[in-house]
C-alpha positions in Angstrom: 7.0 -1.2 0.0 3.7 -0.9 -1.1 4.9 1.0 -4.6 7.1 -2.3 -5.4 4.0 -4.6 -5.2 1.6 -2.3 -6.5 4.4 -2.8 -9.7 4.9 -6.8 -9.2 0.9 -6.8 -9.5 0.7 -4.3 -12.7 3.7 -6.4 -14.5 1.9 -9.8 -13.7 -1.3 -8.3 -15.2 0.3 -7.0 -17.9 2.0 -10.3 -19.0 -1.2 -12.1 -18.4 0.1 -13.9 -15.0 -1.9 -15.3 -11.7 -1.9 -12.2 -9.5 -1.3 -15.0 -6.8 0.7 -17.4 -8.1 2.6 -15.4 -10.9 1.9 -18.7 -13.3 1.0 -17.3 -17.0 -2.2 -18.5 -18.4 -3.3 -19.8 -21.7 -7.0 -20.2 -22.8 -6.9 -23.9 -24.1 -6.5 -25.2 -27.7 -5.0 -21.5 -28.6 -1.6 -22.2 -29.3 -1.3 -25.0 -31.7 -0.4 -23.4 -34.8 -3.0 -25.8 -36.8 -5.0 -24.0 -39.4 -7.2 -24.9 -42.2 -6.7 -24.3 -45.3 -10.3 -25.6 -47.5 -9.1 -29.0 -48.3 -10.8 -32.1 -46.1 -8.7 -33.5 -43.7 -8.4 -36.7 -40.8 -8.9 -35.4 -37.6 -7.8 -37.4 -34.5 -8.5 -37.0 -30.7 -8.7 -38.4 -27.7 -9.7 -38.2 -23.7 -9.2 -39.3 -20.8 -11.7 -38.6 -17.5 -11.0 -37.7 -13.4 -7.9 -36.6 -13.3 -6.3 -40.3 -12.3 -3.0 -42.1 -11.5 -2.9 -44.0 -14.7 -2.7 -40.5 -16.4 0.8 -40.7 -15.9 1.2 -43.9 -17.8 -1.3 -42.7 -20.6 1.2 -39.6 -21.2 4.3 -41.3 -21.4 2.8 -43.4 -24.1 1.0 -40.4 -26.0 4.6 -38.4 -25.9 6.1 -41.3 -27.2 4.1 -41.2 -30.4 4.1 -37.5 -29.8 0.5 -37.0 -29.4 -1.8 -34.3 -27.1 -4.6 -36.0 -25.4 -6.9 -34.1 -23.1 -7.8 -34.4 -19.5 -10.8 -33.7 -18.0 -10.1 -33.2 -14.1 -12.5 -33.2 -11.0 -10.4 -30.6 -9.0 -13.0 -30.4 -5.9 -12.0 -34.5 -5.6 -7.9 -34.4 -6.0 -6.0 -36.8 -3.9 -9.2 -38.9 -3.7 -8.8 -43.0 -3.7 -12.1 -45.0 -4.5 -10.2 -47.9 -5.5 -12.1 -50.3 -2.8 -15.5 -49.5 -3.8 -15.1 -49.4 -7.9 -13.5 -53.0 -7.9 -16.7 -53.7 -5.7 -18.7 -52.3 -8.4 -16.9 -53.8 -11.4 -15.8 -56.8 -10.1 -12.1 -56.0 -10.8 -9.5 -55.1 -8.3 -8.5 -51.9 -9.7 -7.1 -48.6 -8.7 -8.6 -45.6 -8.7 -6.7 -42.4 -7.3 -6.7 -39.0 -8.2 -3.5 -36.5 -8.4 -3.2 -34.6 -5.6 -3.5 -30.8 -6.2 0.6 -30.5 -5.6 1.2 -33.5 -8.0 -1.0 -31.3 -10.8 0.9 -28.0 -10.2 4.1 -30.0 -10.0 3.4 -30.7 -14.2 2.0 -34.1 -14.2 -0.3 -32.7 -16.9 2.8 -31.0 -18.9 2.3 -30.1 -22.4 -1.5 -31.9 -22.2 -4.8 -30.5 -22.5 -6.7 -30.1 -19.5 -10.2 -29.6 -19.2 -13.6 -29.8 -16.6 -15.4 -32.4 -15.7 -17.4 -30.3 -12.5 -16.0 -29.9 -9.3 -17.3 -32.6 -7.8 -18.3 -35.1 -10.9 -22.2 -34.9 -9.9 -25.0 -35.5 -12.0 -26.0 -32.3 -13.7 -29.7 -32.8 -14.2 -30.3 -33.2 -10.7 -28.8 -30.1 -9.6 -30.5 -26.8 -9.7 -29.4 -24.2 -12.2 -27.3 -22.2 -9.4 -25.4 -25.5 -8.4 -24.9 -26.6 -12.0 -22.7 -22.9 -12.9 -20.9 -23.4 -9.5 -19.6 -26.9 -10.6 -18.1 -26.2 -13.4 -16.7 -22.1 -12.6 -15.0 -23.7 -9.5 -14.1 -26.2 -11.4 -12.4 -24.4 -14.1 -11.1 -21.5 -11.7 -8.8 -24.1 -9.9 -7.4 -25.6 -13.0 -6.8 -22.9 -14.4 -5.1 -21.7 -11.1 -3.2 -25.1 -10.7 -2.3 -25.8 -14.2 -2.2 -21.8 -16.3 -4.6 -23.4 -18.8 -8.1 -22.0 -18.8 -10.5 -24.9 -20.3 -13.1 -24.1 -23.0 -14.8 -27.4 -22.2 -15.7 -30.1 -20.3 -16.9 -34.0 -20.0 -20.4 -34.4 -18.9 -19.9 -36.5 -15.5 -22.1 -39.5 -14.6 -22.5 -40.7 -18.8 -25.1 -39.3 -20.6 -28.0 -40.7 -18.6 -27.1 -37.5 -16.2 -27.9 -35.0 -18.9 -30.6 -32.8 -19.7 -31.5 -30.4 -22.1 -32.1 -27.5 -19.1 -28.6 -28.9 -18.3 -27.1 -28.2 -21.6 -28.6 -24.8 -21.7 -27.0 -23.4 -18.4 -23.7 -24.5 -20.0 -23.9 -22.9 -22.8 -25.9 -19.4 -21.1 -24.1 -19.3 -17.8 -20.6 -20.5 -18.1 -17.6 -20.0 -20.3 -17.7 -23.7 -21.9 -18.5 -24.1 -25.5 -17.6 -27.7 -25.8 -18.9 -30.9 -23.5 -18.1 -34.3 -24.6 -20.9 -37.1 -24.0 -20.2 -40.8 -24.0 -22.4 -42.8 -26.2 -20.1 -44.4 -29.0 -21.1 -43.1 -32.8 -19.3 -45.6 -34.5 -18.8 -43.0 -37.5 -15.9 -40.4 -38.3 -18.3 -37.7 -38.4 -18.4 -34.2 -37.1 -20.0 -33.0 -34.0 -23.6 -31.5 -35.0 -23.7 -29.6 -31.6 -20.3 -29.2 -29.8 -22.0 -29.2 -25.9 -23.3 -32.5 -26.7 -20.3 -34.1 -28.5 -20.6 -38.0 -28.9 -17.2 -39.2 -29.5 -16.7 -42.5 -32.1 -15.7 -44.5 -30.0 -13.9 -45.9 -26.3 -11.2 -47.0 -26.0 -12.1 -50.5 -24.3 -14.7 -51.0 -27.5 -13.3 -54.2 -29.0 -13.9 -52.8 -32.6 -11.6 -49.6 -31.6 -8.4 -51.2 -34.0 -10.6 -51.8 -36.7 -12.3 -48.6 -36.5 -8.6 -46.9 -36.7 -8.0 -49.6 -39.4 -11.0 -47.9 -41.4 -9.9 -44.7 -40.4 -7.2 -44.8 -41.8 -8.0 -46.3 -45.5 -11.0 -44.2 -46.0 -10.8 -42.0 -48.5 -10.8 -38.5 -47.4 -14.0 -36.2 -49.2 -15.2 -34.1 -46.1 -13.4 -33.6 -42.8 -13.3 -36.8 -40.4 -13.1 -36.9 -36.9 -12.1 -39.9 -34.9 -12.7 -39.3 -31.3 -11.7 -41.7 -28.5 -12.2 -41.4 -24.7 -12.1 -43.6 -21.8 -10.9 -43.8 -17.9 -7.0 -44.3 -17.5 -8.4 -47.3 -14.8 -10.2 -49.5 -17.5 -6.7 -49.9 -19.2 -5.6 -51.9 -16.1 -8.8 -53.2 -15.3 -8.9 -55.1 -18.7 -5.4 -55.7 -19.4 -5.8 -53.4 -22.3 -2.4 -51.1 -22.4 -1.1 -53.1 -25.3 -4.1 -52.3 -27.6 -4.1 -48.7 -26.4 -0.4 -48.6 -27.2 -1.1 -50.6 -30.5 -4.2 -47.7 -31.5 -2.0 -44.5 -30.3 1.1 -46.6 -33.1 -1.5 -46.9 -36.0 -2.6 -43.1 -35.8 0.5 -41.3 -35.0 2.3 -43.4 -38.2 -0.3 -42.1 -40.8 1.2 -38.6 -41.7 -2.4 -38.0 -43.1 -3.9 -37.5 -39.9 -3.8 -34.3 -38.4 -3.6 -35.1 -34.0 -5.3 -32.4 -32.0 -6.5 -32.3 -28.8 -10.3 -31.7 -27.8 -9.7 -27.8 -27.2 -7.6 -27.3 -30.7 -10.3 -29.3 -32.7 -13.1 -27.1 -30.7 -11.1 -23.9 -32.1 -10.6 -25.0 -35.8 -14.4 -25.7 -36.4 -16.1 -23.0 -33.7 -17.0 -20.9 -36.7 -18.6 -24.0 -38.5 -20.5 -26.0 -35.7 -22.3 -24.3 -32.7 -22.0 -25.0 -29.3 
């Protein structure tokens, strides 16, 4: 008896399996198939934060246009509703419920990126150093555990008013991330100067975002361009904005210039060129 699992356990290892859960595992943004070749390209992405029912909604829409996103998860908060207390807050009734851990092993995250966003969304620069490398390494262990992807980055939680430089620098010492995105808007289709403190261009609620893509889109291409957009899956029913998300996910996916790739691919295409 103990011979046969000793061999289960050796052929899971082998074929890079879960020794638990047999499930294979993939480092994120490794599998795409994207390379450069020298000449400047578009670059589009987009994210979407804590791991929430309107996901599910977002996705269909993405796979309709046949685009990735990425989805930064909370796993130390799953099957958590704080829809009472954020309409409070935004004046808005609104829902706001996170997958369960069985919904998120059951593939509601199929053929995404998935990514951290801590354990338990806290603000970083108030934690000590210790408490900061817990967050995210639990946080990352049980993804990877629930979904086979490992992430290679993460979504600061709590805006960028809850980061600090000591913050950014246990990230990038202490933990396997290389890439953390922030969320002041750049208004620009440039690249990232420092990929653990990535500004995307813009949200998706930002009442500019068409025109932005409309810009995008007619610029002429010198350097590499990177349109980044992010927001919460709740906003999009908060503001009665699904039709404009729709409308923005239409204009990119149409424009065969544009190269779609999630947070983790474009991390891996330009690691070489911009640091962490």
């Amino acid at each position: 008896m103990k011979k046969k699992v000793f061999v289960a356990v050796g052929l899971c290892m082998l074929m890079g399996f879960n020794l638990f859960g047999c499930m294979p595992k993939t480092e994120a943004g490794t599998d795409s198939g994207i390379v450069r070749d020298g000449t400047p390209r578009k670059y589009f992405t987009i994210s979407c934060d804590d791991g929430i029912t309107q996901d599910a909604r977002i996705i269909e829409i993405l796979k309709k246009y046949h685009v990735k996103g990425t989805f930064f998860i909370n796993s130390g908060l799953l099957g958590e509703d704080i829809s009472d207390m954020l309409s409070k807050t935004i004046g808005v009734e609104v829902t706001h419920k996170r997958w369960t851990k069985e919904e998120i092993q059951n593939g509601v995250y199929e053929g995404m990126d998935v990514a951290c966003h801590t354990y338990t969304h806290p603000s970083m620069k108030d934690l000590r150093e210790r408490e900061r490398i817990s967050e995210i390494k639990k946080d990352v262990r049980h993804i990877a555990k629930m979904t086979g992807i490992i992430p290679v980055g993460m979504a600061w939680p709590g805006g960028d008013s809850a980061v600090d430089d000591e913050s950014v620098r246990t990230v990038a010492e202490k933990t396997s991330i290389r890439f953390a995105r922030c969320t002041t808007a750049t208004g620009t289709f440039e690249l990232p100067k420092r990929f653990l403190r990535w500004y995307p261009t813009a949200s998706a609620l930002d009442g500019n975002v068409l025109q932005l893509a409309d810009t995008f889109l007619q610029a002429d291409c010198t350097k590499n361009m990177l349109f980044y957009v992010w927001l919460h899956g709740y906003e999009l029913d908060a503001f009665d904005a699904w039709d404009t998300f729709e409308t923005l996910i239409e204009k990119i996916a149409s424009d065969e210039n544009v190269i779609v790739v999630t947070n983790s691919e474009f991390y891996r295409l330009f690691s070489s060129e911009i640091p962490s």
